[in-house]
C-alpha positions as CSV (number, residue, x, y, z in Angstrom):
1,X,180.5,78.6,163.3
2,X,180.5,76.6,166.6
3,X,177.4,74.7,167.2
4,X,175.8,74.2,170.6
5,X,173.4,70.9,169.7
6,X,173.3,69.1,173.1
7,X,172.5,72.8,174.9
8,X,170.1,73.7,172.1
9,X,167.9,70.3,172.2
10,X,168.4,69.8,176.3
11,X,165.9,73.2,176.4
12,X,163.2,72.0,173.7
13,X,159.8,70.3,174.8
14,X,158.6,67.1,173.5
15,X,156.6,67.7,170.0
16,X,153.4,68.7,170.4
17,X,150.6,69.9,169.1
18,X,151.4,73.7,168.4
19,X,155.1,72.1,167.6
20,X,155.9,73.1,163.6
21,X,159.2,73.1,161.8
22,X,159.3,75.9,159.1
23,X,161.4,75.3,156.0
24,X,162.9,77.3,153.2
25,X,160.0,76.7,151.2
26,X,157.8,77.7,153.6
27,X,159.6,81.1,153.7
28,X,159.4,81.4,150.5
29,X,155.5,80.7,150.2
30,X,154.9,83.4,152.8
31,X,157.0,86.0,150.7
32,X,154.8,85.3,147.9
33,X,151.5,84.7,149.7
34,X,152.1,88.4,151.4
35,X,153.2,89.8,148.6
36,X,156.6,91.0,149.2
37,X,155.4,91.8,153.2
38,X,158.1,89.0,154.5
39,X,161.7,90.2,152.7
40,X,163.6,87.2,150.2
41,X,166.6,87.8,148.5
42,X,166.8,87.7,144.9
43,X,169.5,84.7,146.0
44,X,167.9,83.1,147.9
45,X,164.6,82.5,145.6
46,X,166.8,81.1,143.3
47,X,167.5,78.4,145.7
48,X,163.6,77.1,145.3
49,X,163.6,74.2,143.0
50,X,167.3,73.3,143.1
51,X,165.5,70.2,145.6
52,X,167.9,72.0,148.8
53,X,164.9,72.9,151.5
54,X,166.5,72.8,154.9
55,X,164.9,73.5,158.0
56,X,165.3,76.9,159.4
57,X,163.4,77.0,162.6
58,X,161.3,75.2,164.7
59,X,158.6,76.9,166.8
60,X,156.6,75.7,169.9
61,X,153.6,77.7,170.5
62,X,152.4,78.2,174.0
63,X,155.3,76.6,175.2
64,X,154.6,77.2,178.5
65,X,150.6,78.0,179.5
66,X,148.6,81.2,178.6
67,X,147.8,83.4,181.7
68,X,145.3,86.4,181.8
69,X,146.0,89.1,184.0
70,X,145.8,92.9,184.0
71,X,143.0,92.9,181.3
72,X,145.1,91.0,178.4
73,X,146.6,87.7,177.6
74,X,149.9,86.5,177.6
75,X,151.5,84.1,175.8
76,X,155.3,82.5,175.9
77,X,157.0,80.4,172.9
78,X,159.9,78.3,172.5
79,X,162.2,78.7,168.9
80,X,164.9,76.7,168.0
81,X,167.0,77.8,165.2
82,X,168.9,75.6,162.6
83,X,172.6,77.2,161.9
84,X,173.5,77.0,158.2
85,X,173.9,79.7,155.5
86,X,171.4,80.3,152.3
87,X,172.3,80.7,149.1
88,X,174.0,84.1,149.0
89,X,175.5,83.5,152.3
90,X,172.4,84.4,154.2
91,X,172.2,82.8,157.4
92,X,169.4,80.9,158.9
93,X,166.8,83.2,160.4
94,X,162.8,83.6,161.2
95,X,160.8,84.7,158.9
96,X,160.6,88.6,160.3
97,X,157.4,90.8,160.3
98,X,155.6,93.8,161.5
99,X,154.2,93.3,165.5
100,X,150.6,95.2,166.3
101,X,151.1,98.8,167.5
102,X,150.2,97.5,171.5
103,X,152.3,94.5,171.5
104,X,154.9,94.1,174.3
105,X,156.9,91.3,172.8
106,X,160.2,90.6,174.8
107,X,162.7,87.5,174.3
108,X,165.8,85.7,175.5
109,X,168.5,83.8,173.6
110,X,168.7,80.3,176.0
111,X,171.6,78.5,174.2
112,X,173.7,79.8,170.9
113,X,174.1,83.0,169.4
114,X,171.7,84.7,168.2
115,X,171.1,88.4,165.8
116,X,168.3,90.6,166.0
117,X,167.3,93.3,163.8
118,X,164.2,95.7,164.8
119,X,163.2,98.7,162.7
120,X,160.7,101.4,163.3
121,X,159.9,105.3,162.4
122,X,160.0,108.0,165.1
123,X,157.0,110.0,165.3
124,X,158.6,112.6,163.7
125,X,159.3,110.4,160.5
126,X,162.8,109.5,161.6
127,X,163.5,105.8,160.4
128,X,165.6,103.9,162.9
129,X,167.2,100.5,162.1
130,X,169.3,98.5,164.9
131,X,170.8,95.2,165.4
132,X,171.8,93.3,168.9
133,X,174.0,90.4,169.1
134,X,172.5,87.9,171.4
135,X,174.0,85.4,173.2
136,X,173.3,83.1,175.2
137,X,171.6,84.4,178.6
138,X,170.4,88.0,177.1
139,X,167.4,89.7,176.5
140,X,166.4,92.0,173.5
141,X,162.8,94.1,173.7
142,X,161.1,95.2,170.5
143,X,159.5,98.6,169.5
144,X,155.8,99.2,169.9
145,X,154.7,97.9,166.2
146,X,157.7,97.7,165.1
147,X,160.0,95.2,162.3
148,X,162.1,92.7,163.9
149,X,164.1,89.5,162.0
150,X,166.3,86.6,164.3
151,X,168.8,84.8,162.6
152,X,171.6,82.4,163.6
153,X,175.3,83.4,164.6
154,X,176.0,80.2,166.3
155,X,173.6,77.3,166.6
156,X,171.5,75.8,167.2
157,X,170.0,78.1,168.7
158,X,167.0,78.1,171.3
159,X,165.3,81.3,172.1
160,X,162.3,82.1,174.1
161,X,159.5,85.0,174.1
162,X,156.8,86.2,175.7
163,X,154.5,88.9,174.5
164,X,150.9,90.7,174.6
165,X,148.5,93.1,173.3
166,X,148.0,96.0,175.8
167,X,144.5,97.2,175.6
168,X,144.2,101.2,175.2
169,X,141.8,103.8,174.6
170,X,143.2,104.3,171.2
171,X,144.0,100.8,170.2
172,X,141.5,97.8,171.7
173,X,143.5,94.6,172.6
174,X,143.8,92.6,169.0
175,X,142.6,89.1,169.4
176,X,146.0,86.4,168.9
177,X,144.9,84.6,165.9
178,X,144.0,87.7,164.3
179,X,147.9,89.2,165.2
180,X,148.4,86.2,163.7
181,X,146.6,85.9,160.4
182,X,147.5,89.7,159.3
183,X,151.3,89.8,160.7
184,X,153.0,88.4,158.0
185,X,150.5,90.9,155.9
186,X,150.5,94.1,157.2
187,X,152.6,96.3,155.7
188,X,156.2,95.7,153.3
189,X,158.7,94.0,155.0
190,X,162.4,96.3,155.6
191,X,164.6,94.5,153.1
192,X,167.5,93.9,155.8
193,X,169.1,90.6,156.3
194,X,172.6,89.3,157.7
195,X,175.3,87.3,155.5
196,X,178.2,85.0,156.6
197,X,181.6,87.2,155.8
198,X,185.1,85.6,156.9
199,X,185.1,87.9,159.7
200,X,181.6,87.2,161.3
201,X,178.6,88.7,159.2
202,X,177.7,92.1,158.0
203,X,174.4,93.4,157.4
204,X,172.9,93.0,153.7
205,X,170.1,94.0,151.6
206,X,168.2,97.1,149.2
207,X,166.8,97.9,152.4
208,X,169.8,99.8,154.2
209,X,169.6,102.5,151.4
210,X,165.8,103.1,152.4
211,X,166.8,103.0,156.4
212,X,169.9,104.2,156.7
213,X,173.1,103.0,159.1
214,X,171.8,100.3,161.2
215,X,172.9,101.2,164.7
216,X,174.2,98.4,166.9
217,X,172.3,98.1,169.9
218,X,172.7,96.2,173.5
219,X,170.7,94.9,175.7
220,X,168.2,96.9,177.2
221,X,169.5,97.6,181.0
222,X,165.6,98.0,182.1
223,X,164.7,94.8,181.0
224,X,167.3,93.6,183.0
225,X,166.3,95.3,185.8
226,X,162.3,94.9,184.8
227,X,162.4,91.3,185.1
228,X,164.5,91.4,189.4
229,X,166.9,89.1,188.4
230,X,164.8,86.4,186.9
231,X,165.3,84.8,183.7
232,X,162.2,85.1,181.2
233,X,160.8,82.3,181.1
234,X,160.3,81.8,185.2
235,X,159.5,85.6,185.4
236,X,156.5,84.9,182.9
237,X,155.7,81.7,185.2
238,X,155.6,83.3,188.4
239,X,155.3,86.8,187.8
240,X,152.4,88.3,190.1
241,X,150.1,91.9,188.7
242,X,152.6,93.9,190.3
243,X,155.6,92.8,188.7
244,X,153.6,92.2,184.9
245,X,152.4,96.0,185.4
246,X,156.0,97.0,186.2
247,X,157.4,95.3,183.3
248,X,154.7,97.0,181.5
249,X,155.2,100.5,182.8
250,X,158.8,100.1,182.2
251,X,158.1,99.2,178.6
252,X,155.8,102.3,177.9
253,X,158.5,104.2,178.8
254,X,161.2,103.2,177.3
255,X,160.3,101.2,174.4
256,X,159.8,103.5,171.6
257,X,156.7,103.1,169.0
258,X,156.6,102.6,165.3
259,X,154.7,105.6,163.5
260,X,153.7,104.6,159.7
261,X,153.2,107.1,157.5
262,X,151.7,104.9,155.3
263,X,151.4,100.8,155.6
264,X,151.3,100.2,151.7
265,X,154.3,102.3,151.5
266,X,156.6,101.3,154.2
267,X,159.3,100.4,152.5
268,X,159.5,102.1,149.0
């Protein structure tokens, strides 16, 4: 895989406090402290002990500075992702999890290559399952509380987000830390992952028989059009109420919304 390391570390911030690299081990220790909520391979667990912990990713939280507007905060962070390949030939990824049902989470790949798999159920108990390349320069969306997992085509890789909680009638705005604390928690993680093939990757993992065909996806040509040209990190700098709320109402209607039909069940 080609590696884009001067791109990749020409976009990261100094470290800093809310700076953290995230290991192996650490993915590992989250798959056990949730309980089988973040998705290991069988492979890949067997890698623990053998004294091989790379790094995977490092994230920079609140990489550029909160804002409140329109009755909610927003926050924007800065990931870089390690290339490399897990035992099993998974690649390098994040560590994947449910979002709240009101978060608008939205993200663009700065430099490398990037894969990202969302998942969610239709209202009408259709389970969906899609993945979008990302390269460098595009934007992916994810549902309304719905699974999503990154991992590495071609690295490093550097992408950004920016997301919120949308306040509703039905579902009050859910403080960060508590997103936070639960996300990796809340419900069984969709056992889908990505391996390294000679011809690129293919999608892997018990989970496709519970999902179905993942669909392959693109990115979303509102987005595009949601964010007037900008690219997503100065949009979230110097986006006024006007354009926020017409991100947001472009979001509502096209982004569609994860319906459990039951959290402890999600996946089995």
């Amino acid at each position: 895989m080609t590696t884009t390391a001067a791109a990749a570390t020409s976009t990261a911030p100094p470290a800093r406090r809310g700076s953290a690299s995230f290991r192996l081990s650490d993915l590992i220790a989250r798959h056990h402290h949730g309980r089988n909520t973040v998705f290991v391979s069988d492979a890949v667990l067997g890698q623990r002990g053998t004294g091989d912990d790379p790094v995977l990713y490092t994230a920079h939280r609140d990489y550029l500075p909160c804002r409140r507007l329109l009755d909610t905060d927003w926050f924007a962070d800065l990931v870089e992702y390690q290339p490399g390949v897990l035992s099993g030939g998974e690649l390098h990824r994040s560590t994947g999890h449910w979002n709240t049902p009101t978060q608008l989470e939205v993200f663009q790949t700065l430099t490398g290559r990037t894969l990202m798999i969302t998942a969610w159920r239709t209202a009408d108990g259709r389970q969906t399952l899609r993945y979008q390349e990302c390269p460098a320069g595009s934007l992916a969306a994810i549902p309304f509380g719905g699974w999503h997992l990154t991992l590495v085509l071609d690295g490093p890789a550097a992408v950004v987000n920016f997301y919120t909680d949308l306040p509703t009638t039905r579902h009050p705005a859910v403080k960060r830390e508590d997103a936070n604390a639960d996300k990796y928690r809340r419900a069984p993680a969709v056992e889908v992952t990505a391996i390294l093939t000679q011809d690129g990757y293919q999608l892997a993992g018990p989970g496709l028989a519970a999902w179905g065909p993942a669909q392959k996806t693109t990115e979303p040509a509102w987005l595009r059009r949601a964010l007037h040209g900008a690219n997503l990190a100065d949009f979230y700098r110097k986006g006024d109420r006007s354009k926020l709320a017409s991100l947001i109402g472009h979001a509502r209607r096209r982004l569609p919304a994860h319906s459990p039909l039951h959290l402890v069940t999600e996946n089995r």
